[in-house]
N, CA and C atoms as a LAMMPS dump frame, in Angstrom:
ITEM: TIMESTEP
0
ITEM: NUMBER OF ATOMS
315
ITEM: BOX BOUNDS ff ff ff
-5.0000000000000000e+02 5.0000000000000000e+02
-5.0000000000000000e+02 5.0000000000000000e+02
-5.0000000000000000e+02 5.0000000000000000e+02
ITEM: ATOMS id mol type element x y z
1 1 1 N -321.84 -409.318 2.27
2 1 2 C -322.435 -408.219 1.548
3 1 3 C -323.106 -408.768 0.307
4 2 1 N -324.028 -408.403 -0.05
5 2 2 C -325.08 -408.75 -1.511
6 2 3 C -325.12 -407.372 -2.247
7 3 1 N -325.013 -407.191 -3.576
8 3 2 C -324.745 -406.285 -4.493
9 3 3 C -325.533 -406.773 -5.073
10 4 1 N -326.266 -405.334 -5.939
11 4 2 C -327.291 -405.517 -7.381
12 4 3 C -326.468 -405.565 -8.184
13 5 1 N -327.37 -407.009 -9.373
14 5 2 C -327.077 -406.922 -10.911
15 5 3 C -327.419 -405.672 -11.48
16 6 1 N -326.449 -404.834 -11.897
17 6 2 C -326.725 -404.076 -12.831
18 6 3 C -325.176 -403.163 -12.968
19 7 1 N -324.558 -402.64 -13.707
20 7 2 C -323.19 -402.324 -13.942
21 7 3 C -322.609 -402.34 -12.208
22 8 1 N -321.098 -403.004 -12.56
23 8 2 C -320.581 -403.176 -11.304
24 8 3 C -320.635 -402.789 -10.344
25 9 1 N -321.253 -403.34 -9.034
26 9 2 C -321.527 -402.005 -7.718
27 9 3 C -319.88 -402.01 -7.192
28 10 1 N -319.043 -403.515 -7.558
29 10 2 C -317.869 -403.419 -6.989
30 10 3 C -316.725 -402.131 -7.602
31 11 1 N -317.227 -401.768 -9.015
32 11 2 C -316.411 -400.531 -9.843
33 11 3 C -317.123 -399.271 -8.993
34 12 1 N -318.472 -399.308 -9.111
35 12 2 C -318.516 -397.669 -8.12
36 12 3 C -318.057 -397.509 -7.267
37 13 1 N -318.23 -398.942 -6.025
38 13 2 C -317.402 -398.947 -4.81
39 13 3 C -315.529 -398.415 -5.023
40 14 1 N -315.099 -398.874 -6.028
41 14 2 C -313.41 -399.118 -6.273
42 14 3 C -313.608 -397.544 -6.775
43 15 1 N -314.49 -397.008 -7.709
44 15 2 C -314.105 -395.342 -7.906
45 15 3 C -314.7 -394.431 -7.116
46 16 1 N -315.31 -394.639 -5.821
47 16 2 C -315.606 -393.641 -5.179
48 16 3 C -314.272 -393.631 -3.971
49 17 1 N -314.067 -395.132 -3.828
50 17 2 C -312.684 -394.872 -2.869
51 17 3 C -311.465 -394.413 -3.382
52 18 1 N -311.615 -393.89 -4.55
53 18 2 C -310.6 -393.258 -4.781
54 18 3 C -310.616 -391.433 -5.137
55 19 1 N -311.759 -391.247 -4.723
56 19 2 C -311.995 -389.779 -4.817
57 19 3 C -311.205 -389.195 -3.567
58 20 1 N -310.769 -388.062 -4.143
59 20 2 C -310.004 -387.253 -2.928
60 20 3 C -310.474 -387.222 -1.836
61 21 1 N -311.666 -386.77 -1.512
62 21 2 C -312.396 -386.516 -0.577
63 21 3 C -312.281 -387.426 0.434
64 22 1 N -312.449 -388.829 -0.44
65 22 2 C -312.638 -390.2 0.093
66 22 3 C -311.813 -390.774 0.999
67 23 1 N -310.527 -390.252 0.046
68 23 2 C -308.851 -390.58 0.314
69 23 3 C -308.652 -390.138 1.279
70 24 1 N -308.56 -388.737 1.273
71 24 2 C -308.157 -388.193 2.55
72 24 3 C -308.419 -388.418 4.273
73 25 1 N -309.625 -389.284 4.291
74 25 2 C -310.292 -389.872 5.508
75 25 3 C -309.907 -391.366 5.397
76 26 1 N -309.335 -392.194 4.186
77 26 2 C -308.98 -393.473 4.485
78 26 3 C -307.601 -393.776 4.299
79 27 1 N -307.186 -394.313 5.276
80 27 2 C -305.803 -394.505 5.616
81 27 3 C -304.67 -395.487 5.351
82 28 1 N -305.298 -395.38 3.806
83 28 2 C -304.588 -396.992 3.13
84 28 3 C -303.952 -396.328 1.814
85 29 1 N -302.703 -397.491 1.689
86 29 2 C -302.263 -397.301 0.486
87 29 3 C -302.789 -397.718 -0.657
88 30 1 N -302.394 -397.658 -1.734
89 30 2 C -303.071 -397.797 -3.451
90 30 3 C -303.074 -399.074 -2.92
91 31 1 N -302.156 -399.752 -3.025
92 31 2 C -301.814 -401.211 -2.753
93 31 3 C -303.227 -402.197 -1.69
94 32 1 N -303.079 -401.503 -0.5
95 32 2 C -304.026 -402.082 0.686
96 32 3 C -305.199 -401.75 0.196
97 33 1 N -305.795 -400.788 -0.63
98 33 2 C -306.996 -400.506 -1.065
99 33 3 C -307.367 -401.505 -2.482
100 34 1 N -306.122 -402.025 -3.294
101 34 2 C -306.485 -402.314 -4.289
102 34 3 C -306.511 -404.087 -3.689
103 35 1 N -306.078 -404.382 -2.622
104 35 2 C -305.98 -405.948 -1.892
105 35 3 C -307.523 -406.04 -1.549
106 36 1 N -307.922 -404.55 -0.949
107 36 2 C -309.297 -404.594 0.083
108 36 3 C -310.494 -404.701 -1.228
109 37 1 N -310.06 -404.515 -2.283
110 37 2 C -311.006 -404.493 -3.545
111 37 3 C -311.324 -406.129 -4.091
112 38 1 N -309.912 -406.641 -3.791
113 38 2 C -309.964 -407.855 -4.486
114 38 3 C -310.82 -408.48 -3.692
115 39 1 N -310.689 -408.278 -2.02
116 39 2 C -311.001 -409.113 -1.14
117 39 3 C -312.567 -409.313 -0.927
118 40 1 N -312.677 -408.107 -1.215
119 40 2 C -314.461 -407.799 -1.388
120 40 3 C -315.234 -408.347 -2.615
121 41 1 N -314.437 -408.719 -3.368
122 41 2 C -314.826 -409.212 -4.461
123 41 3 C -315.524 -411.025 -4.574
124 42 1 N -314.687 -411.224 -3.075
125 42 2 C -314.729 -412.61 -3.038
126 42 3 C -315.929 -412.96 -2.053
127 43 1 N -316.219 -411.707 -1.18
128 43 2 C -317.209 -412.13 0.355
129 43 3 C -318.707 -411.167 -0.397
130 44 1 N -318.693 -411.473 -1.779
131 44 2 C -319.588 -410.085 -2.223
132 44 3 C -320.7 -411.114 -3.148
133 45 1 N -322.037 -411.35 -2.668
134 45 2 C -323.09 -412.059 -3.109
135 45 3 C -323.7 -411.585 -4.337
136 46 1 N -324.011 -411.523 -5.504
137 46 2 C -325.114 -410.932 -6.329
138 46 3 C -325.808 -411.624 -6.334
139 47 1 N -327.2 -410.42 -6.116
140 47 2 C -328.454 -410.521 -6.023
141 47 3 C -329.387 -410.3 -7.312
142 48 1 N -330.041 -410.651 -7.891
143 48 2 C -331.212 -410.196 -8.976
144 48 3 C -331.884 -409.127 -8.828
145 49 1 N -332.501 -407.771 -9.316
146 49 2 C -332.708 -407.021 -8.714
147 49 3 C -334.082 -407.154 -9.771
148 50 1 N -334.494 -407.798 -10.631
149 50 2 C -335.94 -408.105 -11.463
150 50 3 C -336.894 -408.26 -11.136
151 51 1 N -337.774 -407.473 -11.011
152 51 2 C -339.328 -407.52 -9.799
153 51 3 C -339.151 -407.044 -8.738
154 52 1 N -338.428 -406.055 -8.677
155 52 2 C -337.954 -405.869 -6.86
156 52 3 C -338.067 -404.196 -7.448
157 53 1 N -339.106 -403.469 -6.581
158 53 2 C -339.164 -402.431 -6.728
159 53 3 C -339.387 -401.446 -5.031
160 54 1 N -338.55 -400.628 -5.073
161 54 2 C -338.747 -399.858 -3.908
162 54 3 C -337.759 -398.74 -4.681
163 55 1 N -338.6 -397.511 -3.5
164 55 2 C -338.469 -395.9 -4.077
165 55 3 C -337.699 -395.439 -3.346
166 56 1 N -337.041 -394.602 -3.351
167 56 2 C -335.991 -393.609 -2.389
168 56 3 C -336.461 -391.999 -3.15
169 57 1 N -337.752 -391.124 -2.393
170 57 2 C -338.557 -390.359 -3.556
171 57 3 C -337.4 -389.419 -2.912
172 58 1 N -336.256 -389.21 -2.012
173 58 2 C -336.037 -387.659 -2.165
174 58 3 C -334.522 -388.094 -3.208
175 59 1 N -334.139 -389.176 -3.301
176 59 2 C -333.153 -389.462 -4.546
177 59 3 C -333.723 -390.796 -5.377
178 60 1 N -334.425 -390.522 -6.425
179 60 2 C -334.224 -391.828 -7.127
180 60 3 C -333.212 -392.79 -7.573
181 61 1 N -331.843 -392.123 -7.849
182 61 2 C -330.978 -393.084 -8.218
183 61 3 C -330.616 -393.81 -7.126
184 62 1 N -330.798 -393.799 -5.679
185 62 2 C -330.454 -394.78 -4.567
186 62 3 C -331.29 -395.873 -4.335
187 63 1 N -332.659 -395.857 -5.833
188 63 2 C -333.526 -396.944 -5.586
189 63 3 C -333.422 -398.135 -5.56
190 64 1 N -331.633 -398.532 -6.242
191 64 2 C -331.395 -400.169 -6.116
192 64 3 C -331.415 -400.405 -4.831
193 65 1 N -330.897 -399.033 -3.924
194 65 2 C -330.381 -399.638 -2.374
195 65 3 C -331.269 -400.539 -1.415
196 66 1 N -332.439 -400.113 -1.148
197 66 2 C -333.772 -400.688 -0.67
198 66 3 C -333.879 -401.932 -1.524
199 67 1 N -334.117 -401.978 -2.888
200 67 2 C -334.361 -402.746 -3.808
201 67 3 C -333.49 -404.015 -3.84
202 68 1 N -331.885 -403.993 -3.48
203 68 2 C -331.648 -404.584 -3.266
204 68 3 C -331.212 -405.09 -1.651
205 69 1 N -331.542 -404.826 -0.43
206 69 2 C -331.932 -404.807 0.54
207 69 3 C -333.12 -406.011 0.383
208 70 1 N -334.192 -405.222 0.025
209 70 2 C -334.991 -407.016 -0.051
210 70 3 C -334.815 -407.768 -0.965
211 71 1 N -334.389 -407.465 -2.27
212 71 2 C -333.839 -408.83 -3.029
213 71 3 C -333.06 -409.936 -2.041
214 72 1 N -332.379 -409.225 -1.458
215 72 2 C -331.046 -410.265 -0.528
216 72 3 C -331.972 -410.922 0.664
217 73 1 N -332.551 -410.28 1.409
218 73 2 C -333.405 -410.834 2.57
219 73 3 C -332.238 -410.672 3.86
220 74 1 N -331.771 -409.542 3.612
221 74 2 C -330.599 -409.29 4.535
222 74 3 C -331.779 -408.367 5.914
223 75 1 N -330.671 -408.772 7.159
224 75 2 C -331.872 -408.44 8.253
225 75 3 C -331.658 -406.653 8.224
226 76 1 N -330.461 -406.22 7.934
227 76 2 C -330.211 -404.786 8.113
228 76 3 C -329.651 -404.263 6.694
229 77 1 N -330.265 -402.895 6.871
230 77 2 C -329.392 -402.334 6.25
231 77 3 C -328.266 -401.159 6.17
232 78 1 N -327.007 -400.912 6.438
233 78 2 C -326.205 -400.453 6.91
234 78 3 C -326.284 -398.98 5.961
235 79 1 N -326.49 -397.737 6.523
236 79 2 C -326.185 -396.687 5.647
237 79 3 C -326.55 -395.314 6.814
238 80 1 N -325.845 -394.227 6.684
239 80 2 C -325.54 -393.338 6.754
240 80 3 C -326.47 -392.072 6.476
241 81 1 N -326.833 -392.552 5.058
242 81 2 C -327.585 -391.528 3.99
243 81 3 C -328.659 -391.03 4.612
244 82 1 N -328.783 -389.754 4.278
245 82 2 C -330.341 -389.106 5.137
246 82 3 C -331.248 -389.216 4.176
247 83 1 N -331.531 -389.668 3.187
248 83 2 C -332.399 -390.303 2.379
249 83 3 C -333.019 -391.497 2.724
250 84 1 N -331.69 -392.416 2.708
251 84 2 C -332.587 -394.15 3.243
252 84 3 C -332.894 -393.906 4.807
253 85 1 N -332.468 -393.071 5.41
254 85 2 C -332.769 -392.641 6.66
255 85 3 C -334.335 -392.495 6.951
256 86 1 N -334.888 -391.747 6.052
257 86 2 C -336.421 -391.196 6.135
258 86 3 C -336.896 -392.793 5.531
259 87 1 N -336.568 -393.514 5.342
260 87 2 C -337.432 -394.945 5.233
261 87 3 C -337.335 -395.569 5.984
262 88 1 N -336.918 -395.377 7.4
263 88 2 C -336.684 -396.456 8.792
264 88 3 C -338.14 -397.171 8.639
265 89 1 N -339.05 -396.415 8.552
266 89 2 C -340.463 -396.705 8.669
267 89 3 C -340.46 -398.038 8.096
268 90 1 N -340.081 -398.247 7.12
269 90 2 C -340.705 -399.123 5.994
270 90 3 C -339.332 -400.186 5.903
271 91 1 N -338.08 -400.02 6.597
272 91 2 C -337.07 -401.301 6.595
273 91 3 C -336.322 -401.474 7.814
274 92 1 N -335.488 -401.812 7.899
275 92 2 C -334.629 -401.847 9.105
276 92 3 C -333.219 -401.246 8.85
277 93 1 N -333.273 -400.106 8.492
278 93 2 C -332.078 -399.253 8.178
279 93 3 C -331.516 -398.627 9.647
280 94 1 N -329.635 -399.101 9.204
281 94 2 C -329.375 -398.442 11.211
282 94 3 C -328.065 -397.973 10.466
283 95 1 N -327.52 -396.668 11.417
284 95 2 C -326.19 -396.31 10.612
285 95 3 C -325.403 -397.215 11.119
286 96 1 N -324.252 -396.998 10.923
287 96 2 C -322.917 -398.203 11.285
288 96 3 C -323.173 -398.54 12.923
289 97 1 N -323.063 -396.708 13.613
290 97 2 C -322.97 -396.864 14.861
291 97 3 C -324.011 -397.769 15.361
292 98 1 N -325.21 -397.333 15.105
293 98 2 C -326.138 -397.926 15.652
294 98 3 C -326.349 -399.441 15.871
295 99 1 N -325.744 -399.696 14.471
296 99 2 C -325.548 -401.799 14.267
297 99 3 C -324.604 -401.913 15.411
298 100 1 N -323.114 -401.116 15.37
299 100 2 C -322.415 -401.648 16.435
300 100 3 C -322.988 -401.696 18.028
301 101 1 N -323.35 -400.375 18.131
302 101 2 C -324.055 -400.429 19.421
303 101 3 C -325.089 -401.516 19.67
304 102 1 N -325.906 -402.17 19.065
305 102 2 C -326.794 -403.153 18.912
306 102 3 C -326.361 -404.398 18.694
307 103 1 N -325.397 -404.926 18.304
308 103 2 C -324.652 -405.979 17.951
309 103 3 C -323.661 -406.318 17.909
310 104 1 N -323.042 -405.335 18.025
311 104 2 C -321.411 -405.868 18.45
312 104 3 C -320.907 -405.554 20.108
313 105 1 N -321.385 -405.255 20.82
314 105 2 C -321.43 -404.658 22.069
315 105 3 C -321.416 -405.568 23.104
């Protein structure tokens, strides 16, 4: 995984998995979540995100996502969102399933 420079993507990641919402669909303890934090910490690349501009016009704040997508030169990009969704055009965005079906299969 490659993460943008700019305030921790590994702290948003660590406080969104802990939102209720979040919780309730993941099936780990404080403990296994706070191991899976460390662990990510270690397989987790930063990227520069300086000169790297791409738009996400129906949310702007998801503009690092693309942005950093080609900073990294990563072949996919893994997401869900019906925002980066409407940019298939312009990257190689596949939801989870789709990568698995395509590559792990």
């Amino acid at each position: 995984m490659r993460a943008p420079c700019e305030r921790s993507p590994l702290q948003k990641i660590g406080a969104a998995l802990h939102y209720p919402k979040v919780r309730k669909r993941i099936a780990l303890t404080d403990e296994q979540l706070r191991r899976f934090l460390t662990e990510l910490r270690y397989v987790t690349e930063v990227v520069e995100l300086s000169g790297v501009v791409a738009e996400v016009p129906k949310d702007r704040r998801d503009d690092f996502i693309p942005a950093t997508f080609i900073a990294s030169g990563a072949d996919y990009l893994i997401s869900g969102d019906l925002d980066l969704a409407d940019l298939r055009a312009q990257f190689a965005i596949l939801t989870a399933r789709e990568f698995c079906d395509q590559h792990l299969r």
